[in-house]
C-alpha positions in Angstrom: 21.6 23.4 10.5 25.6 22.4 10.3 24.7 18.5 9.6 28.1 17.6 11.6 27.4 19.1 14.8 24.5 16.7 16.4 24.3 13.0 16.4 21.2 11.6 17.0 19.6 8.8 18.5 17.7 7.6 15.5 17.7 8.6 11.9 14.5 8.0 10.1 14.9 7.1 6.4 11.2 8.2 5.1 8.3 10.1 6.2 5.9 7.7 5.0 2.6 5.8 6.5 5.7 4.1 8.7 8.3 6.8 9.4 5.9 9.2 10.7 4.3 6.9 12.9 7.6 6.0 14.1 8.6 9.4 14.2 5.5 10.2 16.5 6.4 6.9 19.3 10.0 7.3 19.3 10.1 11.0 19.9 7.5 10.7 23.0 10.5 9.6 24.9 12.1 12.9 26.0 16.0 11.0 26.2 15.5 10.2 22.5 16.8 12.2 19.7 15.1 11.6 16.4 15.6 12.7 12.8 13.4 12.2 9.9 14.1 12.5 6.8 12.2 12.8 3.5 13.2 13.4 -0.1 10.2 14.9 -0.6 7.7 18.4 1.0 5.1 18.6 3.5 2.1 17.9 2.2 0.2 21.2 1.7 -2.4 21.6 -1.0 -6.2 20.8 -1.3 -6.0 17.8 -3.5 -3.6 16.3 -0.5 -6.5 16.6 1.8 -9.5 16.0 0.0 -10.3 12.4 0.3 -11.0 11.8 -3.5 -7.9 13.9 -4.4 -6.0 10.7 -5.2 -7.1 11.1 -8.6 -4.9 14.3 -9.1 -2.4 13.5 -6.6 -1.5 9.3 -7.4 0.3 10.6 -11.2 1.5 14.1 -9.6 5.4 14.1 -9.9 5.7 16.7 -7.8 4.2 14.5 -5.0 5.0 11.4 -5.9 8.3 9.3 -7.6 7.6 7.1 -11.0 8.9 4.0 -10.8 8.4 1.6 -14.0 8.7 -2.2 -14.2 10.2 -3.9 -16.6 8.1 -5.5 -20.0 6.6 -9.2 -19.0 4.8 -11.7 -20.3 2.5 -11.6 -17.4 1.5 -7.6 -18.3 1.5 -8.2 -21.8 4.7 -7.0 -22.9 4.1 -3.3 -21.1 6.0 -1.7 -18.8 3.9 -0.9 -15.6 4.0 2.5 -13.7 4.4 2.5 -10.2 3.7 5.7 -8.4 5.3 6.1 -4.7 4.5 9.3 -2.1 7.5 11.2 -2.4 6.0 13.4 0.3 5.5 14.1 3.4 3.1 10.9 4.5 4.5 9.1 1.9 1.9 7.0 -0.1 -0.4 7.4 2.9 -1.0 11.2 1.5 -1.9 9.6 -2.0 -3.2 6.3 -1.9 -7.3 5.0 -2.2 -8.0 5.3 1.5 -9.1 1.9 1.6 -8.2 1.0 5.5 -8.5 -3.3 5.9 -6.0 -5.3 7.6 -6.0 -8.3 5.9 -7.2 -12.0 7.0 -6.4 -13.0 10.4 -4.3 -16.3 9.0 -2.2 -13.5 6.8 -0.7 -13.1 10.1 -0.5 -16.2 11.6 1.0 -18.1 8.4 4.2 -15.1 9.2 4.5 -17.1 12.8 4.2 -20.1 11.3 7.1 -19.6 9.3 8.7 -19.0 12.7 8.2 -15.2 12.9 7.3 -14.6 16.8 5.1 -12.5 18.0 4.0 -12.0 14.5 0.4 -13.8 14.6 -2.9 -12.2 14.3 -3.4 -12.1 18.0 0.1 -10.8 18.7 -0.6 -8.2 16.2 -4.2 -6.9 17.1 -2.9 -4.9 19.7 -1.2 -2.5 17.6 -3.5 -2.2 14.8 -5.9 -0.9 17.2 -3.5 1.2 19.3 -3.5 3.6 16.1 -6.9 3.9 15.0 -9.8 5.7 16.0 -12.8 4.1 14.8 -15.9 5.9 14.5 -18.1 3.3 13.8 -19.6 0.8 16.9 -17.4 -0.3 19.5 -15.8 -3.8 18.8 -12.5 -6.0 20.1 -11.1 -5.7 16.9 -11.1 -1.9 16.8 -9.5 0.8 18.6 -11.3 4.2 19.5 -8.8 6.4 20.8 -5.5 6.6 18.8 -4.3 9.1 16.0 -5.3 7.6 12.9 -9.3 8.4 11.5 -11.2 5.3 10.5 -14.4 5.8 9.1 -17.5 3.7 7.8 -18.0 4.1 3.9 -20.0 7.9 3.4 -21.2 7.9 0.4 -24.0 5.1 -0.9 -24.9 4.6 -4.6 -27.9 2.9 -6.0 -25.5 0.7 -8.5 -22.7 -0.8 -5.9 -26.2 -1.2 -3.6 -27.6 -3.5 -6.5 -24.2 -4.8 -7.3 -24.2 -6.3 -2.8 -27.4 -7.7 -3.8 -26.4 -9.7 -6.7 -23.6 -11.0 -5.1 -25.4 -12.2 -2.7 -27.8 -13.8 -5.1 -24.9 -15.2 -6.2 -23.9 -16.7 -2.9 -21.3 -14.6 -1.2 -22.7 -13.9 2.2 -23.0 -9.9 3.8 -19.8 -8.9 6.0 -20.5 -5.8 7.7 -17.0 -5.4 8.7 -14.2 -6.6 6.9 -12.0 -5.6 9.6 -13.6 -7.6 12.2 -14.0 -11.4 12.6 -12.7 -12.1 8.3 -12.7 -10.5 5.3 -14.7 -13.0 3.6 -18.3 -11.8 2.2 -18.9 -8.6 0.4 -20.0 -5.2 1.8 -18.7 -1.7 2.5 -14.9 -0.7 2.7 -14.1 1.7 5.3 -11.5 3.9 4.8 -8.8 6.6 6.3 -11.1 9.9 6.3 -11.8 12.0 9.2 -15.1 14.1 9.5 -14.0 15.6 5.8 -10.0 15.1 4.9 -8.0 12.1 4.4 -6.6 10.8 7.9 -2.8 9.9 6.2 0.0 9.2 8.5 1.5 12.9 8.0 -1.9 14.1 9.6 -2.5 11.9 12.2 0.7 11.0 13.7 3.5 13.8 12.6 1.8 17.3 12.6 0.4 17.0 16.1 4.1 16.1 17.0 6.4 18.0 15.0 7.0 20.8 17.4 8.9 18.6 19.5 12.3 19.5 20.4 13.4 16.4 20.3 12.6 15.7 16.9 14.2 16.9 13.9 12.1 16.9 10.3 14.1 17.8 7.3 12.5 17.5 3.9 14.1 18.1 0.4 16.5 15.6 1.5 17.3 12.6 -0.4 19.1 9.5 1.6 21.6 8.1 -0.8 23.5 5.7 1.5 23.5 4.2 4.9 27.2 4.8 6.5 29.1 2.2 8.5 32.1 1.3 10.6 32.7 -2.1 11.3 29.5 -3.5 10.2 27.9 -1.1 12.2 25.5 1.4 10.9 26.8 5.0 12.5 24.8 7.1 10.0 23.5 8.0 6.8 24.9 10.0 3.7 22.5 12.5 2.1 22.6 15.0 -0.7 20.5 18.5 0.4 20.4 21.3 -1.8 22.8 19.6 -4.0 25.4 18.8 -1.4 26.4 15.7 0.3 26.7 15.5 3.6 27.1 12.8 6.8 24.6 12.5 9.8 25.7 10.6 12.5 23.4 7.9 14.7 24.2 7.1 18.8 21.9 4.4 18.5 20.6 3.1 15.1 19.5 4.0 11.3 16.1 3.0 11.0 14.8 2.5 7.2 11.0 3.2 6.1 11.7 4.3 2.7 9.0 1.4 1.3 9.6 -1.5 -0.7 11.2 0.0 -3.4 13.9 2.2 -2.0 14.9 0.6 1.3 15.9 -2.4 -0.7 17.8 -0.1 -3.0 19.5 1.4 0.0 20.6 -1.7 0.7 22.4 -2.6 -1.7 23.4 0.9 -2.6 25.2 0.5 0.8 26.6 -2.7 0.3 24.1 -5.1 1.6 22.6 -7.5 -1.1 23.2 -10.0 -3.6 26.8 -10.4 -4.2 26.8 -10.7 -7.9 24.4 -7.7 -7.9 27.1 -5.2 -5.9 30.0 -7.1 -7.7 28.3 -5.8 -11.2 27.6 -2.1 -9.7 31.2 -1.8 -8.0 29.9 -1.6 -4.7 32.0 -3.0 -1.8 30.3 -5.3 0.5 29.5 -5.1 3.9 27.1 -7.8 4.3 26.5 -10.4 1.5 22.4 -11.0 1.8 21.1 -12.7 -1.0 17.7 -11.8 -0.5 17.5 -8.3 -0.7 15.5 -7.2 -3.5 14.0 -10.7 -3.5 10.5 -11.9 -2.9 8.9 -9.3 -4.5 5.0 -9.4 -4.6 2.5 -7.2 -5.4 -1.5 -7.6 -6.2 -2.2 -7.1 -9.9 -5.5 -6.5 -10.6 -8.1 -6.8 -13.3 -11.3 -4.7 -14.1 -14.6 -5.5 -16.0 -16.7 -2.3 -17.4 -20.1 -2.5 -18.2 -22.2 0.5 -19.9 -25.1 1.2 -17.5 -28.9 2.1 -19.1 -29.2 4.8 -17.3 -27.1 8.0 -16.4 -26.3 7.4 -12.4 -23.1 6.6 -13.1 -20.4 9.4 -11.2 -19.3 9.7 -15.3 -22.0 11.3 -15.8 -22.8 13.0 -12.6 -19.8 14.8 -12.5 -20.1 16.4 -15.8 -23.7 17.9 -14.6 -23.0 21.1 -13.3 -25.7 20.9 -10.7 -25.1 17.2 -9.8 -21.4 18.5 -8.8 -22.8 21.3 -6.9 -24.7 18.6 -4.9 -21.6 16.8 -4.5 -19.8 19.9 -3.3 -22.2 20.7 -1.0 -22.8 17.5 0.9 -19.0 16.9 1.2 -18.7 20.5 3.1 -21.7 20.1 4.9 -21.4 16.7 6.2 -18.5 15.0 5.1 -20.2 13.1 2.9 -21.3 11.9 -1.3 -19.0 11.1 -3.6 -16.0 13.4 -2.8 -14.8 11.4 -0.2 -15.5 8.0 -2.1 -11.8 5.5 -2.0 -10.3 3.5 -5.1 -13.5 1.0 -3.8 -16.5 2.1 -2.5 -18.3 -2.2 -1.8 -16.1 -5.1 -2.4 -15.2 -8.0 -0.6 -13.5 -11.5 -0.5 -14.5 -14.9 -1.6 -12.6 -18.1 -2.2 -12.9 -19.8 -5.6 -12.3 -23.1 -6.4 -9.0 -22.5 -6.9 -8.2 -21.5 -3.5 -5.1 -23.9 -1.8 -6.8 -23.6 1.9 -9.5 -21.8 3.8 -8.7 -18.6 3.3 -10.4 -16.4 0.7 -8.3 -16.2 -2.5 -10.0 -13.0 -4.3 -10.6 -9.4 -3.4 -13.7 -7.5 -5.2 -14.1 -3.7 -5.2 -16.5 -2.0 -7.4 -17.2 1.3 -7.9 -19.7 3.4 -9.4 -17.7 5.1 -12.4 -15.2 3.6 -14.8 -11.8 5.7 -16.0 -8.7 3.7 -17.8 -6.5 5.1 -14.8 -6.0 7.4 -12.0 -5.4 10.5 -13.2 -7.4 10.8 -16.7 -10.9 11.8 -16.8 -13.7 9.6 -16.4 -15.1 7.8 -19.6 -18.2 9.6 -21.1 -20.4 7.0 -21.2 -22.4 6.2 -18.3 -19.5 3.4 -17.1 -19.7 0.9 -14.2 -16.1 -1.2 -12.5 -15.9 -4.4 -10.5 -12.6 -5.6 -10.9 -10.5 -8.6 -8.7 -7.2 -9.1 -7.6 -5.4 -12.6 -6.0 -5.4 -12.4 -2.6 -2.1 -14.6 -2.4 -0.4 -14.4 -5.7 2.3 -17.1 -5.9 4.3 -15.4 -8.7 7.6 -13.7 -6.9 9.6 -10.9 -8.5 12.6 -9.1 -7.9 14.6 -6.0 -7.8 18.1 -4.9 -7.8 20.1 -1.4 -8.4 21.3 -0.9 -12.0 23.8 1.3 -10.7 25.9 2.5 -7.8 24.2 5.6 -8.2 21.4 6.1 -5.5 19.7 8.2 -8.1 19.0 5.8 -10.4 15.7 3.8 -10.5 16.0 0.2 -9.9 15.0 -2.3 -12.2 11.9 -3.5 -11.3 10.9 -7.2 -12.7 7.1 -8.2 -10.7 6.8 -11.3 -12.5 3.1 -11.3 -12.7 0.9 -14.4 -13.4 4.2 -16.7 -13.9 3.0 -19.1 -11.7 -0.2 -21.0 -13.1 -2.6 -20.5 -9.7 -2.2 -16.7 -10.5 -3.5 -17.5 -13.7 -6.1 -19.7 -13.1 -8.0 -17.4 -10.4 -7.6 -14.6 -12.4 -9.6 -16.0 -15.1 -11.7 -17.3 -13.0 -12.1 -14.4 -11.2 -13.3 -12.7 -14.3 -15.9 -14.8 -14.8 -17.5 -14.9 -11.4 -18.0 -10.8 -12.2 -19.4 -11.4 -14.9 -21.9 -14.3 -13.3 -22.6 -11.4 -10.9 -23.7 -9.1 -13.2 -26.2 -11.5 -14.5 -27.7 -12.0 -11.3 -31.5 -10.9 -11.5 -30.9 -7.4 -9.0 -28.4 -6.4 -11.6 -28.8 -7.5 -15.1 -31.6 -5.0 -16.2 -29.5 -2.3 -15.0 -26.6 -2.6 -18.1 -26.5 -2.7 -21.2 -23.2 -3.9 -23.3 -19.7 -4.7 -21.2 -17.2 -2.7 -22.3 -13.5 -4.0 -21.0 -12.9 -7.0 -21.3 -15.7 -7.0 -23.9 -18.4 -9.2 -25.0 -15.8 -11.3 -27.3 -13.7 -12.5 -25.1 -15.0 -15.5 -23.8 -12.6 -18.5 -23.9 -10.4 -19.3 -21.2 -7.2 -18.2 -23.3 -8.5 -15.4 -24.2 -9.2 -13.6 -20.7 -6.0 -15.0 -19.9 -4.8 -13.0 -22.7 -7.0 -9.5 -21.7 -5.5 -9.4 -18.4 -2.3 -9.7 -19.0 -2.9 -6.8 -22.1 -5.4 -5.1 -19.2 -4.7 -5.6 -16.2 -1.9 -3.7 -13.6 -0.7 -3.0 -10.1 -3.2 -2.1 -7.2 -0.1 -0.5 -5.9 1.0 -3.1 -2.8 4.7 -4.1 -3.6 5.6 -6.1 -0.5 8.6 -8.8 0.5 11.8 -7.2 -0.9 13.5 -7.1 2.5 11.8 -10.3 4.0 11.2 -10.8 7.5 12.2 -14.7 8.7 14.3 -16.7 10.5 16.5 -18.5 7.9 19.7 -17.9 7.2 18.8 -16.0 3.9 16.1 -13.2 6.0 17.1 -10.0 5.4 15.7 -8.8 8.6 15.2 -10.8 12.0 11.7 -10.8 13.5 13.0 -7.5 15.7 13.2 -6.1 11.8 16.9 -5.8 12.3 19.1 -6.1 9.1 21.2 -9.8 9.7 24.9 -9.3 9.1 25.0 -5.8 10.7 24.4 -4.6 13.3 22.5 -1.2 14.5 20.0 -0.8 11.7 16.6 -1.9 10.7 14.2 -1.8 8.0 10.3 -0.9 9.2 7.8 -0.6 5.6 6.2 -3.3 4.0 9.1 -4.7 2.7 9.8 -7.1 5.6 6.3 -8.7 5.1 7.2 -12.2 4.2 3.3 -12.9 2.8 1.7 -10.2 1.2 -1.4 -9.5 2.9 -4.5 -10.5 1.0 -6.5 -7.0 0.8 -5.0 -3.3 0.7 -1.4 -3.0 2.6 -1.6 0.4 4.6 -2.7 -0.7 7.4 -0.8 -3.5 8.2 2.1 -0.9 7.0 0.8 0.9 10.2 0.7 -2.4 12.8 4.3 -3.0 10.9 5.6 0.3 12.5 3.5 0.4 15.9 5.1 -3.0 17.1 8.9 -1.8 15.7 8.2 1.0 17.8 6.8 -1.0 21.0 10.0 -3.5 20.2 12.4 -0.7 20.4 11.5 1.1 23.2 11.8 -2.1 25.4 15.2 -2.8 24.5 16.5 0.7 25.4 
């Protein structure tokens, strides 16, 4: 293809859990003509579609981009890894499969800081448009869009005795965490279809990418957004080791995720003015917030040593037991190969908690590893783990460099504000009051992380920070709002330009209180509904 010769409508920067669903709407009107590009491949290869495959795929560099933050206080002096999908479905083809939009007031507190149209009951609509539930019909889910939503499959006797000990604790059942609140513990459901993942490559781009009117080109890394006039005409890319210039009618639209559409940014010459003054980058539009508001959920785990051997740690290393495994998942889509980063969980508010809204996520899961990607712990190991729902700690990021190629430096902030630290700790202790509970206490023997020693306040202060790390939800570095210093305008277009937008989950204003894909999703449905009625 002779990159010159065709301007299209819209240029897509990222085939992610956004860009393809944008891809999809866009491209369904036949006058449109739409071009997505990805830095990465399409997403062929078994660990890609087999729902548990995350724990090959989340540390693969060949599907995914390493980006490291810099050492904190709040991660104990260590430099945090945080993997991206550079592929085709973006972190959709490699994340947990844990599908839950969030608390209805995540929503509604981004109206009430006077985004429109942005509340929970503005933004139901979409969520369901995309999903196809397969569990009982319900207002809050959809049935017939592209995206597979399906009740947990796989049920263990320990996360089954860890729901009843919670609730002899006092956290009440929630059957459906995407229904009426998130609050209560029970099953997650996740993005799996009768046996693969359901990412956003699979259900909204493959059934679509025959289209003449769209154009997907991969192996193609977006270094800059081109303009004339402060108007975004097009994008500069470099393909097969060659830059070239692809030209827009309408608008650039970037999905490239809260790391690099932020970088983009100011890589292009939008962003802090001292930060494109330092990197030599002539302005176009002096936003100060780009790269700001950073937030992410950091999370901590507890693991116990179970007395007997149930645990997946050891189940998987029985040859048999994985036979079983094997079997069930090809049969009937079910057991432990199709398990997400949690199989039971739930929300809860501590005393901590500034208002009504749940203030801690739970997941548990019946193994225990030190990180995706490394093999599970020998010992017959057990996880429940928390993360704040609402951290207050903000963080930043900003190029190092005018070169697109560079990483940016990444600076989270984690527990700098004292809430964060406070439910933390306090979160660890309510997992540990849990596994006291008479349905689970004769069940384990010795806790293993943060251990039996640590006991004082200080001192699980001092184990998550030294233990703790990202759940993988960086949010907020292109922030949505209606203040002078929004990067993007509640129609997600850039302020100071005109002609482009941002649509990932970096113009969430709040993080969301549980996982971030699926409001990712909603995010892109309603940029596509929003554009479309202005043409």
């Amino acid at each position: 293809m002779d990159f010159g010769e065709v301007k299209f409508t819209h240029i897509i920067v990222g085939a992610g859990s956004a860009g393809c669903l944008l891809a999809n709407r866009l491209s369904a009107k036949v006058s449109n003509r739409v071009l997505l590009l990805e830095a990465g491949e399409w997403d062929r290869g078994f660990w890609l579609k087999l729902p548990v495959g995350y724990y090959k795929t989340m540390n693969n560099p060949k599907v995914s981009r390493h980006f490291s933050t810099e050492p904190s206080v709040g991660s104990g002096g260590r430099s945090i890894n945080w993997p991206r999908g550079r592929v085709i479905g973006g972190s959709s083809s490699i994340n947990g499969l844990i599908f839950i939009r969030g608390q209805h007031k995540d929503f509604d507190d981004w109206a009430a800081l006077g985004n429109s149209g942005w509340a929970f009951n503005d933004v139901l609509p979409y969520f369901r448009k995309f999903e196809c539930f397969n569990g009982a019909d319900s207002q809050f889910h959809g049935h017939h869009g592209e995206l597979q939503v399906s009740e947990l499959r796989n049920s263990h006797p320990y996360c089954n005795a860890w729901l009843d000990a919670a609730k002899q604790y006092g956290l009440p059942r929630n059957s459906d965490f995407n229904a009426e609140t998130t609050e209560g513990v029970g099953e997650y459901q996740l993005s799996i279809g009768s046996r693969w993942r359901s990412s956003s490559a699979s259900a909204f781009l493959k059934p679509v990418q025959h289209r003449k009117n769209l154009t997907i080109m991969t192996k193609v890394f977006t270094e800059r957004v081109l303009f004339e006039d402060k108007v975004a005409v097009g994008v500069e890319v470099l393909a097969n080791g060659e830059r070239h210039k692809i030209f827009s009618e309408s608008e650039v639209i970037l999905s490239a995720g809260s790391i690099q559409s932020p970088q983009i940014l100011q890589v292009s010459g939008i962003g802090p003015a001292p930060v494109l003054k330092r990197c030599g980058i002539e302005m176009i539009a002096e936003s100060p917030n780009v790269g700001k508001n950073l937030q992410d959920h950091y999370q901590m785990r507890t693991v116990v040593e179970m007395g007997s051997n149930n645990s997946l740690n050891k189940q998987i290393r029985n040859p048999i037991e994985l036979a079983k495994m094997g079997l069930s998942w090809a049969l009937s889509g079910r057991g432990p190969l199709t398990i997400g980063a949690g199989q039971v969980g739930g929300a809860m508010r501590t005393r901590h908690a500034p208002s009504s809204k749940p203030d801690l996520q739970l997941f548990v899961m019946p193994l225990s590893v030190d990180k995706p990607g490394e093999p599970l712990h020998t010992y017959s190991g057990f996880t429940s783990a928390i993360w704040q729902c609402h951290p207050k700690s903000r963080g930043s990021l900003e190029i190092r460099s005018s070169n697109p190629a560079d990483d940016p430096l990444i600076e989270p902030n984690y527990l700098s504000d004292e809430l964060d630290q406070k439910t933390m700790v306090e979160g660890i202790k309510i997992l540990r009051e849990i596994y006291q509970q008479p349905k689970f206490r004769d069940l384990w023997q010795t806790e293993i992380v943060p251990g039996k020693k640590i006991q004082s306040d200080d001192q699980i202060l001092d184990a998550i920070r030294a233990g703790g790390g990202t759940v993988y939800h960086p949010v907020g570095t292109c922030r949505m709002g209606v203040d002078k210093n929004a990067v993007v305008a509640p129609n997600l277009k850039v302020n100071g330009v005109k002609s482009l937008r941002v649509v990932d989950a970096s113009i969430m204003p709040l993080i969301t209180s549980a996982n971030t894909n699926a409001p990712t999703y909603m995010i892109a449905e309603k940029a596509a509904d929003m554009i479309q009625h202005e043409s």
